[in-house]
SELO-315124 format. One line per field, with one value per atom (N, C-alpha, C): x, y, z; residue number from 1. Coordinates in nm, 3 decimals, padded with zeros to 5 digits. Layout:
N
xx	c(X	...);
yy	c(Y	...);
zz	c(Z	...);
resi	c(NUM	...);
This chain:
211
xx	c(03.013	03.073	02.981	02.980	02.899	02.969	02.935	02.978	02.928	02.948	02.878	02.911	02.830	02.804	02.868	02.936	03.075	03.008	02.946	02.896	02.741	02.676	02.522	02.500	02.530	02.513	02.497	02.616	02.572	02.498	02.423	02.296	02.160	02.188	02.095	02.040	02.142	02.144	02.077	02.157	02.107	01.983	01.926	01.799	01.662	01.710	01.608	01.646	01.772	01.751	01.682	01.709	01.630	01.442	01.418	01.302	01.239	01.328	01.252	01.279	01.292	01.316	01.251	01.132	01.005	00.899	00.926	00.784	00.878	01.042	01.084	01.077	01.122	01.054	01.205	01.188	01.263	01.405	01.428	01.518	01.627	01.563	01.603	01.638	01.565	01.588	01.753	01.721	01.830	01.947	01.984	02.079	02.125	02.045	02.057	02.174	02.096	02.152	02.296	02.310	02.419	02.515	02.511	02.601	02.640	02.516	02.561	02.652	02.635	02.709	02.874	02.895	02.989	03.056	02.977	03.025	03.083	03.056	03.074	03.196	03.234	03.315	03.442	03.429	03.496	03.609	03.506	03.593	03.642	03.596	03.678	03.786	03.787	03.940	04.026	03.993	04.060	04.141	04.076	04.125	04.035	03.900	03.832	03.745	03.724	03.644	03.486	03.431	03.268	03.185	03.192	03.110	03.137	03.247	03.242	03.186	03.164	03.151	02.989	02.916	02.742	02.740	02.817	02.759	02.751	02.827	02.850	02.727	02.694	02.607	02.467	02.427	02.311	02.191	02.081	02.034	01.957	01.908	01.940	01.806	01.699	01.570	01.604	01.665	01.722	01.798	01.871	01.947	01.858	01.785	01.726	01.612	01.577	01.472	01.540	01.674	01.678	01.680	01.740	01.686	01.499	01.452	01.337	01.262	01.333	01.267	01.310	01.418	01.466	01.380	01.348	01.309	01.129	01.077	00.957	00.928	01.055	01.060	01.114	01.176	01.208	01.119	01.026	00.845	00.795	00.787	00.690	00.729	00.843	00.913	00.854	00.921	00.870	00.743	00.663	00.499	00.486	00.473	00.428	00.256	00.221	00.119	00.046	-00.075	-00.070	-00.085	-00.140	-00.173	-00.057	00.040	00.176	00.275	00.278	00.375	00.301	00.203	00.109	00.143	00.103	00.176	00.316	00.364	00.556	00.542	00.519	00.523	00.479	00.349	00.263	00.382	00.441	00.501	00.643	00.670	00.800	00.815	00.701	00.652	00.691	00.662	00.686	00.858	00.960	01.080	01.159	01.106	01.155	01.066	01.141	01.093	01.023	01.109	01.090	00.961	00.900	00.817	00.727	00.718	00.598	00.590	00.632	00.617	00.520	00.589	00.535	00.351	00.414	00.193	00.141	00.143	00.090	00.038	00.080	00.093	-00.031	00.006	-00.070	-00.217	-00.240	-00.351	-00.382	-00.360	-00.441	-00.503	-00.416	-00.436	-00.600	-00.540	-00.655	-00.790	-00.798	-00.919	-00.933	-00.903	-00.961	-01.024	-00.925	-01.005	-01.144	-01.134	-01.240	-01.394	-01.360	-01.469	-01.505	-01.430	-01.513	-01.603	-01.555	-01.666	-01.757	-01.743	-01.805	-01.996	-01.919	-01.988	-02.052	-01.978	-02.047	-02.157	-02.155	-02.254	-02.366	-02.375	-02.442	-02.534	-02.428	-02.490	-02.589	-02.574	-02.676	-02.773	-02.786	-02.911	-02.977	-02.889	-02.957	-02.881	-02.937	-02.870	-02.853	-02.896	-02.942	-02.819	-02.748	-02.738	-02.572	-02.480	-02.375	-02.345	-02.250	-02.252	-02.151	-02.133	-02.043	-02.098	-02.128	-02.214	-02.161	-02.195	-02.093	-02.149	-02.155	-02.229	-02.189	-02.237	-02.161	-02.246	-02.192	-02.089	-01.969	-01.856	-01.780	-01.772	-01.790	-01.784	-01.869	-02.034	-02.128	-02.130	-02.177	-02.217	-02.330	-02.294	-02.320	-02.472	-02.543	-02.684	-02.656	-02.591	-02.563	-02.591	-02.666	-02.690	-02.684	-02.544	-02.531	-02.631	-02.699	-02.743	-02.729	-02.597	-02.571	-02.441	-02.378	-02.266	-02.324	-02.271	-02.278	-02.270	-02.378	-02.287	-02.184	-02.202	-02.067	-01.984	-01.915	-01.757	-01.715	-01.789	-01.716	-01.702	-01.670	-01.691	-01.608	-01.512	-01.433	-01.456	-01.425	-01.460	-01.620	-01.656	-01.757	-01.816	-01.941	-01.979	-01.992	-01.850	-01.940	-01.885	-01.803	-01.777	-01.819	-01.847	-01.884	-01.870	-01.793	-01.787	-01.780	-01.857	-01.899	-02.058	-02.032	-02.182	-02.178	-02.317	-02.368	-02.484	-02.555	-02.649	-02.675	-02.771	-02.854	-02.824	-02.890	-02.828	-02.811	-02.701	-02.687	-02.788	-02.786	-02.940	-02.843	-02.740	-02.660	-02.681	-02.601	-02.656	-02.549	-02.601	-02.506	-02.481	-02.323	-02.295	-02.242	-02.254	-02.222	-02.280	-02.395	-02.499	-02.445	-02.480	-02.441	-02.312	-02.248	-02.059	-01.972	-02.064	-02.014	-01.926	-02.028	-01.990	-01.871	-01.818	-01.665	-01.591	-01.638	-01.519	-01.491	-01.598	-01.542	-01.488	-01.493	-01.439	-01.325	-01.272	-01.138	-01.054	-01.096	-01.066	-01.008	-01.093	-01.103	-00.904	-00.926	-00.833	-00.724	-00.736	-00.608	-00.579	-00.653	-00.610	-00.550	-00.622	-00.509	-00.383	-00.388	-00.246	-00.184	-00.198	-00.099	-00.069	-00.151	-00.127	-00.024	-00.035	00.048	00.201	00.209	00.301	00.439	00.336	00.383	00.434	00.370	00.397	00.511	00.531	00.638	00.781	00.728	00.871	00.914	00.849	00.852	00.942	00.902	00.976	01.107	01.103	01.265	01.321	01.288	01.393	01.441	01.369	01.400	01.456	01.489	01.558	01.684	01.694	01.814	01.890	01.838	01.883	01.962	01.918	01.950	02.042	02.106	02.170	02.316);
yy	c(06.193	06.078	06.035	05.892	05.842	05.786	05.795	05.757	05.588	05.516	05.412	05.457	05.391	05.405	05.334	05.417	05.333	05.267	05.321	05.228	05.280	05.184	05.146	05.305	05.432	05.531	05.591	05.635	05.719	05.625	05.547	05.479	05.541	05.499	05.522	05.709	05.784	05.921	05.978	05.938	05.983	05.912	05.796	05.725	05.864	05.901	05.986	06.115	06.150	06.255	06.312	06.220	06.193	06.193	06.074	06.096	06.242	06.317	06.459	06.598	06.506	06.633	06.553	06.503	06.416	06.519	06.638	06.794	06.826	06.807	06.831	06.747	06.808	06.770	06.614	06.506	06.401	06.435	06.526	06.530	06.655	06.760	06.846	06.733	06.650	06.595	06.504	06.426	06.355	06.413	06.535	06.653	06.697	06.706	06.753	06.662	06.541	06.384	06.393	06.373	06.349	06.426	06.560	06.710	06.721	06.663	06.666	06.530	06.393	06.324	06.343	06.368	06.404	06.446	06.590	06.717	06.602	06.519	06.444	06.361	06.285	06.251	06.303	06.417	06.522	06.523	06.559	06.584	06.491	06.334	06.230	06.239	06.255	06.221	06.336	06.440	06.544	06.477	06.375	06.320	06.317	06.395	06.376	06.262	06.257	06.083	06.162	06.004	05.959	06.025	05.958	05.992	06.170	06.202	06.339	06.388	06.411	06.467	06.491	06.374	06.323	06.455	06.416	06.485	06.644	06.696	06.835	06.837	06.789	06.788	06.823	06.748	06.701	06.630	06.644	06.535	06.554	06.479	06.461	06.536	06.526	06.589	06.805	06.796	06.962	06.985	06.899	06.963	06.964	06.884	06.875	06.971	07.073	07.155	07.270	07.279	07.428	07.423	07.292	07.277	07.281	07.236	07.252	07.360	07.443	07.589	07.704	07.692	07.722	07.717	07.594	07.562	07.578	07.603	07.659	07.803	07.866	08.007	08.037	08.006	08.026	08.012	07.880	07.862	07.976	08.017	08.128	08.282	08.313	08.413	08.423	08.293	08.308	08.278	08.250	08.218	08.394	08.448	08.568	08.567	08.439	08.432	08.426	08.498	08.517	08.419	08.313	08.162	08.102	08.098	08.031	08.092	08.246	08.297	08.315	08.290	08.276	08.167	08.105	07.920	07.879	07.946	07.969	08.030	08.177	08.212	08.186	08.119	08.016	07.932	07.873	07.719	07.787	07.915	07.966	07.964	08.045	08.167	08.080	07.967	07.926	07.880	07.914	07.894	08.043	08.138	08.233	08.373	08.500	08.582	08.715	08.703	08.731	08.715	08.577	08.514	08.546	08.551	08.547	08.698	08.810	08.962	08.897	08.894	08.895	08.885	08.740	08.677	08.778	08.817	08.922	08.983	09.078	09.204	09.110	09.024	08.929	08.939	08.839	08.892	09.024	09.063	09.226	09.283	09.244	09.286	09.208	09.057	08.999	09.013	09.043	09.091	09.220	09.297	09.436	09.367	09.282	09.243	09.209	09.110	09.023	09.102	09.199	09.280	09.366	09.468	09.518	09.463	09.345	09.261	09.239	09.190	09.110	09.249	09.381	09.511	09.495	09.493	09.522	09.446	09.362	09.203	09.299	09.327	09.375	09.493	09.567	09.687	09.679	09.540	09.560	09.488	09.420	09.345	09.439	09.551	09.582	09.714	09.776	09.929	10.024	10.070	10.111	10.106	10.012	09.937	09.997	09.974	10.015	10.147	10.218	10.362	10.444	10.562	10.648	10.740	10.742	10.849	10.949	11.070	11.156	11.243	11.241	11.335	11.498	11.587	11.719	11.795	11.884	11.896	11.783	11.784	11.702	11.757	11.879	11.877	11.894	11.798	11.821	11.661	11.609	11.500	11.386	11.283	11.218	11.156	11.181	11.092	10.934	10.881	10.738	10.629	10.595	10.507	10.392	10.336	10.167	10.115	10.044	09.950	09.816	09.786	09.656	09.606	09.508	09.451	09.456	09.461	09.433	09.330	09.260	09.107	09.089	09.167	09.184	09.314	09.325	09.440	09.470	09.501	09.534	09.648	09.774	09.916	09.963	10.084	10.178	10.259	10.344	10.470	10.412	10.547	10.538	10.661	10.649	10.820	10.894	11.014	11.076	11.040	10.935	10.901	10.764	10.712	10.547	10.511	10.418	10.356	10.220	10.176	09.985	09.996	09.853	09.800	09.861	09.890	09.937	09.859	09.797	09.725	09.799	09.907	09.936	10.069	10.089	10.224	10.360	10.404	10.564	10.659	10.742	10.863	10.982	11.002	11.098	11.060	11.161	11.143	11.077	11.004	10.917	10.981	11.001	11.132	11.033	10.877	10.849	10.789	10.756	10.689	10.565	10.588	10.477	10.456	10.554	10.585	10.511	10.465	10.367	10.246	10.195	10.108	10.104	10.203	10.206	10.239	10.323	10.309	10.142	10.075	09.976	09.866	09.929	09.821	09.862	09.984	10.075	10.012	09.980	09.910	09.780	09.700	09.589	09.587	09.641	09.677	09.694	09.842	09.884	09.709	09.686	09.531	09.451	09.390	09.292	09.354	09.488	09.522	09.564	09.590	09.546	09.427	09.310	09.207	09.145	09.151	09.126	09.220	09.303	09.382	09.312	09.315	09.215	09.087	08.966	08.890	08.871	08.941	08.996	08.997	09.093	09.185	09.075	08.966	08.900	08.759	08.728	08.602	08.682	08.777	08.887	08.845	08.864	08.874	08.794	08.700	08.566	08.468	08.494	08.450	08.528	08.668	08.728	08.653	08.613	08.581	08.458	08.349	08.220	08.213	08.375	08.323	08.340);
zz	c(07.842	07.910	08.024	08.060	08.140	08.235	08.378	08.499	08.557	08.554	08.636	08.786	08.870	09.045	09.060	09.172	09.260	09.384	09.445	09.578	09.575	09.685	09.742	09.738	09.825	09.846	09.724	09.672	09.514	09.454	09.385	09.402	09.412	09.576	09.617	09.584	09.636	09.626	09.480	09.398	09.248	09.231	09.258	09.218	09.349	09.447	09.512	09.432	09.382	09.306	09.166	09.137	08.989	09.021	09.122	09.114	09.221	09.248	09.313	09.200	09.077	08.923	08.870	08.885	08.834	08.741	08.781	08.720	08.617	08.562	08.490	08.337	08.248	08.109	08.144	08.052	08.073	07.989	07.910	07.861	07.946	08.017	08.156	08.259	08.252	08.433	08.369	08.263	08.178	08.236	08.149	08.169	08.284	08.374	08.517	08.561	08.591	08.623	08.590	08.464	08.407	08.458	08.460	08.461	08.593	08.741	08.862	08.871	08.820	08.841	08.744	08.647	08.595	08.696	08.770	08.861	09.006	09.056	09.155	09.094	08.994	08.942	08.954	08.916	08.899	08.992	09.140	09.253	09.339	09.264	09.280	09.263	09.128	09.073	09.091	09.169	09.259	09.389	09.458	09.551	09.659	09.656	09.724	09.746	09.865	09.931	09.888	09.814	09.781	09.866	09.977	10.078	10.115	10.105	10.142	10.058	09.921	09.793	09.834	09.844	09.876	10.003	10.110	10.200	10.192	10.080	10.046	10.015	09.897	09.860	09.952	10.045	10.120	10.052	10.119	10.095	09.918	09.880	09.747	09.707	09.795	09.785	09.790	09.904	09.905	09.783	09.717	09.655	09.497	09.476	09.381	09.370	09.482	09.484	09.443	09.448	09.350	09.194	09.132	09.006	08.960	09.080	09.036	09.043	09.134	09.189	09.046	08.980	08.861	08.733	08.716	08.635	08.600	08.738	08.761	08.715	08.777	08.761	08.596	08.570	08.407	08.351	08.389	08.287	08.330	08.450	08.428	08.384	08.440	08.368	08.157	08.105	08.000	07.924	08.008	07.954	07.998	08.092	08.124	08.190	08.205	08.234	08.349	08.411	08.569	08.647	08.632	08.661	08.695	08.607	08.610	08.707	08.708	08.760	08.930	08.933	09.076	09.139	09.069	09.122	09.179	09.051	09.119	09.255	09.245	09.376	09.516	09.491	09.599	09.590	09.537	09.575	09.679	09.608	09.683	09.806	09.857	09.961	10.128	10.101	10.223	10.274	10.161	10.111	10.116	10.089	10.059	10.110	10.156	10.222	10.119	09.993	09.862	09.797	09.788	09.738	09.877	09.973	10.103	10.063	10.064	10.044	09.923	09.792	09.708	09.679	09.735	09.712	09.837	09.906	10.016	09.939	09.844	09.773	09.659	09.607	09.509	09.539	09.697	09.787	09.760	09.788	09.795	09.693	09.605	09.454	09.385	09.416	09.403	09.435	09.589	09.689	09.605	09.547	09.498	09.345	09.294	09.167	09.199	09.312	09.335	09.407	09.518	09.570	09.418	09.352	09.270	09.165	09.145	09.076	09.118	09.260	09.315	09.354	09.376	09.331	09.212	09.166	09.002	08.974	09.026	09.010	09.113	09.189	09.320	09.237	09.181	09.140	09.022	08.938	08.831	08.876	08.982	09.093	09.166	09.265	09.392	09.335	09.270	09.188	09.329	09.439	09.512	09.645	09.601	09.783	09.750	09.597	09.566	09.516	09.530	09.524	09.631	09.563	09.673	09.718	09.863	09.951	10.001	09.975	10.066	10.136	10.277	10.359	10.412	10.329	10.328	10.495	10.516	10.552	10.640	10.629	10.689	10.855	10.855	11.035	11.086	11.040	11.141	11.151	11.285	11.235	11.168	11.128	10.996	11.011	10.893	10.961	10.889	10.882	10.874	10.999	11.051	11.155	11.128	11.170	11.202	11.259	11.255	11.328	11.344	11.305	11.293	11.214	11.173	11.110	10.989	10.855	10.746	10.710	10.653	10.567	10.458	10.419	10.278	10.345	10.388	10.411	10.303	10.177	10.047	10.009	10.116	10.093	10.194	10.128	10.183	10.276	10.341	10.489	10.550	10.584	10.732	10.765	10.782	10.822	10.686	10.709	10.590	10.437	10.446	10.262	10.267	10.223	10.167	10.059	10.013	09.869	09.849	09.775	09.708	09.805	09.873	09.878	10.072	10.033	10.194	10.235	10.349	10.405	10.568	10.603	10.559	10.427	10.369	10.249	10.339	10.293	10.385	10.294	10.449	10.402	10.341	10.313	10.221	10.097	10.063	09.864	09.817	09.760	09.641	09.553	09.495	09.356	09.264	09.244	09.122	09.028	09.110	09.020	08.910	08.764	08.677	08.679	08.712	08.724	08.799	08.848	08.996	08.890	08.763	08.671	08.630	08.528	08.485	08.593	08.723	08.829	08.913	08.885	08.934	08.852	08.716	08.620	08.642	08.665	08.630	08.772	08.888	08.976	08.978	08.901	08.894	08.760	08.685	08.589	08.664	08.742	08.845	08.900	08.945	09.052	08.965	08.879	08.713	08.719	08.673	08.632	08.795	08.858	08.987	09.029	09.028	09.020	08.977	08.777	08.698	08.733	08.806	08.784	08.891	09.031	09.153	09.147	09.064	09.031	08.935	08.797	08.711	08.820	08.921	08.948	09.051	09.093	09.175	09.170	09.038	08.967	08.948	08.857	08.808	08.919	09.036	09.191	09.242	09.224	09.285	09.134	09.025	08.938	08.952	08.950	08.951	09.107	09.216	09.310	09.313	09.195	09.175	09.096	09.033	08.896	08.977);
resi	c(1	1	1	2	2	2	3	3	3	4	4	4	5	5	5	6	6	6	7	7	7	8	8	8	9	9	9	10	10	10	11	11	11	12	12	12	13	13	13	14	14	14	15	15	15	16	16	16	17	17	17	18	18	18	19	19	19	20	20	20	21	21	21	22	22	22	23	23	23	24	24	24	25	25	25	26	26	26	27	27	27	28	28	28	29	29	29	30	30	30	31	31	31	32	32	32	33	33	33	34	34	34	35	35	35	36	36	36	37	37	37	38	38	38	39	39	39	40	40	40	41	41	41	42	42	42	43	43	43	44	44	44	45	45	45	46	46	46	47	47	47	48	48	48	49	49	49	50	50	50	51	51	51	52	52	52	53	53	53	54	54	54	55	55	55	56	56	56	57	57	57	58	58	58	59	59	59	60	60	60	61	61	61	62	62	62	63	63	63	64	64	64	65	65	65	66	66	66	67	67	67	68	68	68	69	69	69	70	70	70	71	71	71	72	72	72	73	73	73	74	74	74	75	75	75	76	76	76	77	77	77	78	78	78	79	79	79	80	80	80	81	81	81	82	82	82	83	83	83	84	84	84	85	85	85	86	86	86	87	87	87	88	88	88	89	89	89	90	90	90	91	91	91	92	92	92	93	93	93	94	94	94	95	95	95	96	96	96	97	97	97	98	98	98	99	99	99	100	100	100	101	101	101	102	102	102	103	103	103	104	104	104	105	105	105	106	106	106	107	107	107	108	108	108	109	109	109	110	110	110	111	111	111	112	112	112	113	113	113	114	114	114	115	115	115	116	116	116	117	117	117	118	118	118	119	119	119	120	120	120	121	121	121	122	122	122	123	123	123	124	124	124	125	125	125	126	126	126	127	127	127	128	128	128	129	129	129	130	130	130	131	131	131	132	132	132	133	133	133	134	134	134	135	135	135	136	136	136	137	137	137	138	138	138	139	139	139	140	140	140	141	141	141	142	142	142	143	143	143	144	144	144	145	145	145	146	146	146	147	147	147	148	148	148	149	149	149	150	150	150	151	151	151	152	152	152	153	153	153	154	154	154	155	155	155	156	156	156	157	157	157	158	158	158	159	159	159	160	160	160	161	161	161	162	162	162	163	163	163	164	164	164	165	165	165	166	166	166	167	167	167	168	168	168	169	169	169	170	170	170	171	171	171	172	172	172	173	173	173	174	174	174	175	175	175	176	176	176	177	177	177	178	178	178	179	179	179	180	180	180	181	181	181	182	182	182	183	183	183	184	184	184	185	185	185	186	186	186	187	187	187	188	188	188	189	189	189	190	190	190	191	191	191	192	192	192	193	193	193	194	194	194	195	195	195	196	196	196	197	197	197	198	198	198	199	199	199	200	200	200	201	201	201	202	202	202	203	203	203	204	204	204	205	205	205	206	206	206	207	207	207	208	208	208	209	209	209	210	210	210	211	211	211);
């Protein structure tokens, strides 16, 4: 059943609502439309006043962002894909405390994908410079001499352990040599699948929250 508009306001209201469910497919936004105005109808012919009904409501842009926040999250929920379900959560994060934890954790994950590569690339250039150093004994102290800031920060501890890229190279022995390779692929891996895992559990939460 179809409603015609009773006054300038519902109008106006549904014409800004409709166009802020614009990212929705046309036959969703259709549906939407219809089902909230029906729903307004509704509590007309309850006895309730127009204008009160709208103002429950609020403004037509807020109210239309949880259909769209829904409908974001369901695409990505069911694509499963990290791109998609990244995006959702970027769009959340500034909305939700859920979604800001989340991409944090995302971040991090990412930065580990991204430095061990970013190693790996290093290590089949400058074989020398990447590696894990370890200066035995641990309670004397270390012949590692800073002399300066690093340009790349892409390496773990200080003194007597070091791991990823070093600038100047530490005078301890390096124990992993070619190994350095699959541990930083295995890194890079760990980071994907934490990623994917964060993101997953992330959409789940904030869908279970909406239902």
């Amino acid at each position: 059943m179809t409603y015609p508009a009773q006054n300038t306001r519902e109008t106006e209201w549904f014409k800004t609502f409709e166009a802020a469910l614009k990212d929705l497919p046309l036959e969703d936004r259709r549906e939407i439309v219809r089902e909230v105005r029906e729903h307004l109808h509704e509590r007309v012919r309850q006895g309730q006043n127009m204008e009160d009904v709208l103002s429950a409501f609020g403004p037509a842009v807020d109210y239309a962002s949880g259909f769209v926040d829904e409908y974001t999250l369901t695409r990505a929920h069911d694509s499963g894909r990290t791109f998609t379900m990244l995006s959702a959560v970027m769009g959340l994060a500034r909305r939700s405390l859920t979604a800001c934890i989340g991409l944090l954790f995302a971040c991090f994950f990412s930065l580990l994908i991204a430095s061990s590569l970013t190693c790996f690339a290093i290590k089949a250039i400058h074989p020398d410079r990447v590696g894990l150093w370890v200066d035995r004994p641990f309670n004397t102290p270390h012949r590692y001499i800073h002399s300066g800031p690093e340009h790349l920060p892409l390496h773990l501890g200080r003194d007597h352990i070091q791991f990823g890229y070093a600038n100047p190279i530490p005078k301890s022995d390096e124990v992993l040599g070619v190994g350095m390779y699959p541990s930083l692929l295995a890194l890079a891996l760990l980071g994907y699948l934490g990623l994917r895992w964060t993101l997953s559990r992330t959409v789940k939460r904030l869908l279970r929250r909406r239902a």
